[in-house]
DSSP file (Angstrom, degrees, kcal/mol; ACC not computed):
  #  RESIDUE AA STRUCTURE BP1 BP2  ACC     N-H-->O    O-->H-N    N-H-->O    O-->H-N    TCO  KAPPA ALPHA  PHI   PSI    X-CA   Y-CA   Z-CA
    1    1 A X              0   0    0      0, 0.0     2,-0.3     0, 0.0    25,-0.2   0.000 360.0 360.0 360.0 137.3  112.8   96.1  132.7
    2    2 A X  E     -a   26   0A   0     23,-1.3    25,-2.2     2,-0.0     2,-0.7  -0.939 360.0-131.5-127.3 153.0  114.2   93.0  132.3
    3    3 A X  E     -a   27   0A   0     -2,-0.3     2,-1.1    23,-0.2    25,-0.2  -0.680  23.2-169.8-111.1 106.0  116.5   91.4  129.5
    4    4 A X        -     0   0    0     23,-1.0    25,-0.4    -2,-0.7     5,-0.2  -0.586  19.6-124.2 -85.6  88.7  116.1   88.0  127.8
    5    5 A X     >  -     0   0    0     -2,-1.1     4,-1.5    23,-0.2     5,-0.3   0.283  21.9-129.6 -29.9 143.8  117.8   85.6  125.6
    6    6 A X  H  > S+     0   0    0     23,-1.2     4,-4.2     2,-0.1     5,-0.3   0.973 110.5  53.7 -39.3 -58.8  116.3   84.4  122.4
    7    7 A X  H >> S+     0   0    0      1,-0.2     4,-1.0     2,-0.2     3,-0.7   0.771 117.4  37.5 -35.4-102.6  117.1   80.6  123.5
    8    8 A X  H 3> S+     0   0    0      1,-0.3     4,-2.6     2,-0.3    -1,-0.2   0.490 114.4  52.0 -41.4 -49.7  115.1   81.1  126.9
    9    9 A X  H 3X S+     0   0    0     -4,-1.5     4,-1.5     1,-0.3     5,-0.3   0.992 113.8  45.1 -70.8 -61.9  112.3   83.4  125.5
   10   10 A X  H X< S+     0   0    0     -4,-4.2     3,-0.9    -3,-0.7    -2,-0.3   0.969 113.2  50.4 -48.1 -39.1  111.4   80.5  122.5
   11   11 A X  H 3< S+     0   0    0     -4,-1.0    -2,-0.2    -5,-0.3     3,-0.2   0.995 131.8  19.7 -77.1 -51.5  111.6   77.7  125.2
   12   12 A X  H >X S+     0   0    0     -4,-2.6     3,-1.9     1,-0.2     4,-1.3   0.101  78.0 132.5 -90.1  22.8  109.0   80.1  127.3
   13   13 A X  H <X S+     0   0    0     -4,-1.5     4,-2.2    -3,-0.9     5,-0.4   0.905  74.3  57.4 -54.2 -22.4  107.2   82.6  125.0
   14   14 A X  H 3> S+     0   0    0     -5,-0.3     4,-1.5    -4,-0.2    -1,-0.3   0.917 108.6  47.9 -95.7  -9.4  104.1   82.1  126.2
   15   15 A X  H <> S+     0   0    0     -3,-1.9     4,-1.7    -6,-0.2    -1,-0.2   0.851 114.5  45.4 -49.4 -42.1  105.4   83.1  130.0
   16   16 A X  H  X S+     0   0    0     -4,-1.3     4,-1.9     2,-0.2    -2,-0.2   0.755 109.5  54.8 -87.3 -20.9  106.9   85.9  128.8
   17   17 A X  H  X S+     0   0    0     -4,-2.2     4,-1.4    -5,-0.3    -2,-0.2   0.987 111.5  52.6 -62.8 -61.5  103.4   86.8  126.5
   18   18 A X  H  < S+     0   0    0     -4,-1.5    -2,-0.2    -5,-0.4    -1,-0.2   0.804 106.6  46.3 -60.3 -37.6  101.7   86.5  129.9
   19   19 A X  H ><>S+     0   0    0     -4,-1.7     5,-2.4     1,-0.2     3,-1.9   0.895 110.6  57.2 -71.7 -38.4  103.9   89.0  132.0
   20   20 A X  H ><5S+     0   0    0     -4,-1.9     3,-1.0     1,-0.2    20,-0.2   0.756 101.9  55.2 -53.9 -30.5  103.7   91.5  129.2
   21   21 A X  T 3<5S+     0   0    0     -4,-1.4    -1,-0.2     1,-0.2    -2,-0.2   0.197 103.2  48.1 -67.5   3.8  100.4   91.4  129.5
   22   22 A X  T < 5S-     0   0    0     -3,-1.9    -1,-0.2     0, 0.0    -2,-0.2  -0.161 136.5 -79.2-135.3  26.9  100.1   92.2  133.1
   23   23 A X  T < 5S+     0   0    0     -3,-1.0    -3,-0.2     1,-0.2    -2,-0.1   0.353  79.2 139.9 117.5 -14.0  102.6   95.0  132.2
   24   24 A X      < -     0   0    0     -5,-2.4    16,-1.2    -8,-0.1     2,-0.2   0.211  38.9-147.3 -67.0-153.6  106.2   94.1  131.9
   25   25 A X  E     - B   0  39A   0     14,-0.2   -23,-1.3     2,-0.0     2,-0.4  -0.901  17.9-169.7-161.4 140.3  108.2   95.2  129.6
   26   26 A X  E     -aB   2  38A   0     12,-0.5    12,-1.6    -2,-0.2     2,-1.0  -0.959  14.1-148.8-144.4 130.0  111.3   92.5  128.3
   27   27 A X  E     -aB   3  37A   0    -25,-2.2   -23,-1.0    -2,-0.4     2,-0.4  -0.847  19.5-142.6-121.5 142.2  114.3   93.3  126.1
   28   28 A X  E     - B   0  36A   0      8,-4.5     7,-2.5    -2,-1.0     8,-1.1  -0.713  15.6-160.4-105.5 140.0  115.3   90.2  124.0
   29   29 A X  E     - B   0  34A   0     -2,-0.4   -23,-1.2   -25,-0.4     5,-0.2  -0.714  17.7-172.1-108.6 124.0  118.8   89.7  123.6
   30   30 A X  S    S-     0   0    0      3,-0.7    -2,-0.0    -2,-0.3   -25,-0.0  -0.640  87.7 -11.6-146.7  90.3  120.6   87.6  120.9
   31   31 A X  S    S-     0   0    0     -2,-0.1     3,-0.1     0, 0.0   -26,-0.0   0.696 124.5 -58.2  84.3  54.7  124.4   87.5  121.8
   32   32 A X  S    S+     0   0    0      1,-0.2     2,-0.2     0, 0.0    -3,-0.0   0.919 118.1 115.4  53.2  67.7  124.5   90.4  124.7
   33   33 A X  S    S-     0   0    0      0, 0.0    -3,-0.7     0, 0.0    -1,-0.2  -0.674  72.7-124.8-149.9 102.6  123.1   92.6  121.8
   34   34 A X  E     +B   29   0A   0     -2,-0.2    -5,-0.3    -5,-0.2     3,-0.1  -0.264  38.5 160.2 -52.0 129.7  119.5   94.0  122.1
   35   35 A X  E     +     0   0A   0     -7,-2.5     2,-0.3     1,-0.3    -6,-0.2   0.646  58.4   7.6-116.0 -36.9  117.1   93.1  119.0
   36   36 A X  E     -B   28   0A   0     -8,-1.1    -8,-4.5     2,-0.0     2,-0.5  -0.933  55.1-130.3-163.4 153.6  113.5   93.6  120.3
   37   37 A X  E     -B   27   0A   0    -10,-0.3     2,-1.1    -2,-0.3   -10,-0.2  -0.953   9.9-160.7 -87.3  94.6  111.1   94.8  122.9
   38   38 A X  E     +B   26   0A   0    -12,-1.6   -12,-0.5    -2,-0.5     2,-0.4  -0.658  28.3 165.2 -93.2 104.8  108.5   92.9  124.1
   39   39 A X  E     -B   25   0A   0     -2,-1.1     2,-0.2   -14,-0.2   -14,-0.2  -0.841  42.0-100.1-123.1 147.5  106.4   95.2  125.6
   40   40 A X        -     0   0    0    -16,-1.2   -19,-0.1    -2,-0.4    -1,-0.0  -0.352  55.1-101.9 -61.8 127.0  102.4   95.2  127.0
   41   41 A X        -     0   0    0     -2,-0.2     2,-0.2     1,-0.1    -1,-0.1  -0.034  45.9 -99.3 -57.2 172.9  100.3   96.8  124.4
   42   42 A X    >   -     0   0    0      1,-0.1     3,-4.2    -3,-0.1    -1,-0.1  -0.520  30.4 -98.6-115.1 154.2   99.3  100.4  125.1
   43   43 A X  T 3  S+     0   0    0      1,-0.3    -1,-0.1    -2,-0.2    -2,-0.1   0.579 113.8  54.7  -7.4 -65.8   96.2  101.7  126.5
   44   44 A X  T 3  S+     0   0    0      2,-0.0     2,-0.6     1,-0.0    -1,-0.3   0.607  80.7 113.7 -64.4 -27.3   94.6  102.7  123.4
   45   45 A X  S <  S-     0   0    0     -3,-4.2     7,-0.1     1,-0.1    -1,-0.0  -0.566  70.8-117.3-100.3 136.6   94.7   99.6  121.7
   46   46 A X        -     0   0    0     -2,-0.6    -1,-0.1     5,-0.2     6,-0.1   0.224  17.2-132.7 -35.2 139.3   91.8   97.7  120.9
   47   47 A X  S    S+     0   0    0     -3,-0.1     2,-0.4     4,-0.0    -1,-0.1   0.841  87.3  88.5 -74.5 -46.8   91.7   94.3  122.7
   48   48 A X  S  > S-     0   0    0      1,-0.1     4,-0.8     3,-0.1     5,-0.1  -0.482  73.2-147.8 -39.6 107.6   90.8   93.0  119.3
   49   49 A X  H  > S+     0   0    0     -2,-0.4     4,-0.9     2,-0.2     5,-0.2   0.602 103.6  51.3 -74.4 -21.1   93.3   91.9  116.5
   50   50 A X  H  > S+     0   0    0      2,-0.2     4,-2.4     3,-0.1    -1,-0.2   0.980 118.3  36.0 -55.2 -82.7   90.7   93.2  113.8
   51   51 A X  H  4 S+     0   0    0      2,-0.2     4,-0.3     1,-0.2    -5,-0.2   0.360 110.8  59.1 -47.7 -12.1   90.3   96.5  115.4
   52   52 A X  H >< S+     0   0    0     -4,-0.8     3,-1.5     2,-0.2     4,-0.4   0.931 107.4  51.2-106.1 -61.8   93.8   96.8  116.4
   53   53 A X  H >< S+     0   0    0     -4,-0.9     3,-3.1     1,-0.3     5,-0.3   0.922 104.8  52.1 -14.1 -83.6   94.7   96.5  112.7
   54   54 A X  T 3< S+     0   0    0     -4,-2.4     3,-0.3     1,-0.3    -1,-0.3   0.645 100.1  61.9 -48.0 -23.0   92.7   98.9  111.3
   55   55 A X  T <  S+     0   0    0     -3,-1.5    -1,-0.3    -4,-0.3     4,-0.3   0.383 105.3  48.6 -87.2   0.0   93.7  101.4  113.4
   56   56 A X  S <  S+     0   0    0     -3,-3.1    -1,-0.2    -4,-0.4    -2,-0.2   0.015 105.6  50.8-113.6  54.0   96.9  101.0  112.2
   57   57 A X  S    S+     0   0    0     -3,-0.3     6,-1.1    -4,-0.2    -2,-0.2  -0.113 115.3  50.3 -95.3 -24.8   96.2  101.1  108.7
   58   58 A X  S >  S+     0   0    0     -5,-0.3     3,-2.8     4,-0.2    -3,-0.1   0.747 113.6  45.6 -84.6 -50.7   94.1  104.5  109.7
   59   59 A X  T 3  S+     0   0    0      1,-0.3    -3,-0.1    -4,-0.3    -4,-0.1   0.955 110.7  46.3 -72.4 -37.5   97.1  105.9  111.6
   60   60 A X  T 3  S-     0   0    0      1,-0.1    -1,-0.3     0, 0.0    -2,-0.1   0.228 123.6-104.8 -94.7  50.7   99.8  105.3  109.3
   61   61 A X  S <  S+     0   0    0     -3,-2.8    -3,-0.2     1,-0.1    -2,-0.1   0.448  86.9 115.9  56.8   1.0   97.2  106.9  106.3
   62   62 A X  S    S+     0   0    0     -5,-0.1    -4,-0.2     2,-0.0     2,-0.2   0.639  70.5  34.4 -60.9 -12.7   96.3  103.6  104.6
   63   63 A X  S    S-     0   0    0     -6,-1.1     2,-0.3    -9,-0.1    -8,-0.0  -0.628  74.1-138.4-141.4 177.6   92.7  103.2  105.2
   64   64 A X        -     0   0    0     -2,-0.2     3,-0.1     0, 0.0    -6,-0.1  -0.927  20.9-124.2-152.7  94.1   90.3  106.0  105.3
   65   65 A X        -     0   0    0     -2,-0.3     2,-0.3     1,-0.1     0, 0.0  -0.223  37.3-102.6 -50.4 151.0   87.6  105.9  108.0
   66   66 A X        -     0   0    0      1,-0.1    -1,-0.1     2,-0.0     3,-0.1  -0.542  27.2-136.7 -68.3 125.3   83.9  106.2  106.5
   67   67 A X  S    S+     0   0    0     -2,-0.3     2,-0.4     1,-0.1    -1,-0.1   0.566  85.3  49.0 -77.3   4.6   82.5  109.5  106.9
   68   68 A X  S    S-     0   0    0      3,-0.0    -1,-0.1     0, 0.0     3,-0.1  -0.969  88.1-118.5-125.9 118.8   79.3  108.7  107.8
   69   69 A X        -     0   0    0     -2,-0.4    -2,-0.0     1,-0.2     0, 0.0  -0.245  50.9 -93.7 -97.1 149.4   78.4  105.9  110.7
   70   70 A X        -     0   0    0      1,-0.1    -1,-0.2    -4,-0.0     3,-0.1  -0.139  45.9 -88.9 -58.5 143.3   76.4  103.0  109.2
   71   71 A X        -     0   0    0      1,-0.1     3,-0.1    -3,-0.1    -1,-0.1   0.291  50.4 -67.1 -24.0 152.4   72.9  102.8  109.1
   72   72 A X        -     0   0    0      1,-0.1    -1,-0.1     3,-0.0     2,-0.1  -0.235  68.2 -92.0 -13.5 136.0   70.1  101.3  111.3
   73   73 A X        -     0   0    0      1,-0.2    -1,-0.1    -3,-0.1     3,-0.1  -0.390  42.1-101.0 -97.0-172.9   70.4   97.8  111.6
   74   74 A X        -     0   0    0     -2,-0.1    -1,-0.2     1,-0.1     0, 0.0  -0.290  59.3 -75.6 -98.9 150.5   68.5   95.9  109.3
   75   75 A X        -     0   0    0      1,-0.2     4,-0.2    -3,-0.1    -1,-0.1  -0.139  29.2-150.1 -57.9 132.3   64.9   94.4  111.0
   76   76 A X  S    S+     0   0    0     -3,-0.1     2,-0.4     2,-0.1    -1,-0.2   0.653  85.7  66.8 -75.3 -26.9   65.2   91.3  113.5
   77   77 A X  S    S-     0   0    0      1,-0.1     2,-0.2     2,-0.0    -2,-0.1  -0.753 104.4 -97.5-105.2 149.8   61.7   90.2  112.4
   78   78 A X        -     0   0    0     -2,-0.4     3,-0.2     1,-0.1    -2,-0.1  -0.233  23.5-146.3 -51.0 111.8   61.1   88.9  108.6
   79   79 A X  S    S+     0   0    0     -2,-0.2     2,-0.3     1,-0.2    -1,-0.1   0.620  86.2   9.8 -68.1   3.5   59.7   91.8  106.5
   80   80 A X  S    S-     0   0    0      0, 0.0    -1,-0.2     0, 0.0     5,-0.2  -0.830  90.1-102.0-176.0 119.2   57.5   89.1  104.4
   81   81 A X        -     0   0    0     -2,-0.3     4,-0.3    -3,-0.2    -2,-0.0  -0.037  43.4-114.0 -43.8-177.9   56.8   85.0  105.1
   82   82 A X  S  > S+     0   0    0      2,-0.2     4,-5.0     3,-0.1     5,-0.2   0.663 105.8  68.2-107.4 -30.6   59.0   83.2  102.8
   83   83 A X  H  > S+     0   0    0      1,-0.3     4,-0.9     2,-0.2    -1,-0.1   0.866 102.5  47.2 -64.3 -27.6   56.3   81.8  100.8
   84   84 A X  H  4 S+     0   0    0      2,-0.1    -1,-0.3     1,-0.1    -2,-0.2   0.675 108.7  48.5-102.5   9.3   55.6   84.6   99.8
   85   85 A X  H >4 S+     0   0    0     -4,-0.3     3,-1.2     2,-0.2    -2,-0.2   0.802 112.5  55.9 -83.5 -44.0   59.3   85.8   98.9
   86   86 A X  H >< S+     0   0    0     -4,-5.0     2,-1.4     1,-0.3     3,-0.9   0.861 106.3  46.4 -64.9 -86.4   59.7   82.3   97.0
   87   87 A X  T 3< S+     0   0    0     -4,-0.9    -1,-0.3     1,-0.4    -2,-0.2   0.013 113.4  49.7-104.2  18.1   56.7   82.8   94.7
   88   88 A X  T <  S+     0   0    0     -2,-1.4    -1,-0.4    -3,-1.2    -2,-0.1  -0.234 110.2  51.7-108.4  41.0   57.7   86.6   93.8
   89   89 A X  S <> S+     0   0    0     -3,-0.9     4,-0.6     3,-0.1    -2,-0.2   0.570 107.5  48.4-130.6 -12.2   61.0   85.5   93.0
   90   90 A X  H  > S+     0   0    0     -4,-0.3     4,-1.7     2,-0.1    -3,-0.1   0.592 114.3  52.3 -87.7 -15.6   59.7   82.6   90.5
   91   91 A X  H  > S+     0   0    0     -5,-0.3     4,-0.8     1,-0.2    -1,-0.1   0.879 106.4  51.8 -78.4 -18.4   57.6   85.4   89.1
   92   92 A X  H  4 S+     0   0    0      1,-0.2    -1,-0.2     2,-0.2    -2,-0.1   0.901 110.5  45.7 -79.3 -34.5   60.5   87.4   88.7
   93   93 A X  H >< S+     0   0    0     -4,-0.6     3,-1.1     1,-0.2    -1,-0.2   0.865 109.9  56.4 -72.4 -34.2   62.5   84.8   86.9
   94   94 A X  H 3< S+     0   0    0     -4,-1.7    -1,-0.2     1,-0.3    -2,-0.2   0.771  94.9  61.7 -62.4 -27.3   59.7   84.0   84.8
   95   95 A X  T 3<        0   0    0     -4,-0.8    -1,-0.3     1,-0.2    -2,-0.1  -0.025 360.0 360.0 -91.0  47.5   59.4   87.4   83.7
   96   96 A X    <         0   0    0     -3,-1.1    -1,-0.2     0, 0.0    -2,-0.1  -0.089 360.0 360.0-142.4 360.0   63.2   87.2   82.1
């Protein structure tokens, strides 16, 4: 583990983003006084900033997973030409 100034870490963050990411681990320093960790994210979490979110909004009890996994997905081919989807959708308006 290695320790870092603020100064040094802002001038490089995106050095110090990259080492963390291959596993260091940094403690940032702002007058010889530890403030933060910068550490490489753990195992479990989703490579995704979406996913990674939501699973902590699940874990600290904010969100509620769906009990039941979503449907089939909806059909790759057109259930109906479009000519005929426009002309029952002016009949529909017509009947209003």
């Amino acid at each position: 583990m290695k320790t870092v100034g603020l100064k040094v870490l802002k001038n490089k963050l995106s050095e110090y983003v990259r080492a963390a990411e291959n596993g260091e681990t940094f403690l940032i320093a702002d007058r010889d006084r530890v403030v933060a960790e910068l550490v490489p994210p753990a195992e479990s979490r989703s490579p995704r900033v979406a996913d990674a979110v939501l699973a902590d909004l699940v874990r600290n009890g904010l969100l509620t997973p769906a009990l039941h996994p979503p449907g089939p997905p909806p059909p790759s081919t057109p259930v109906a030409p479009w000519t005929e989807l426009a002309r029952e959708l002016a009949q529909d308006r017509e009947d209003r």
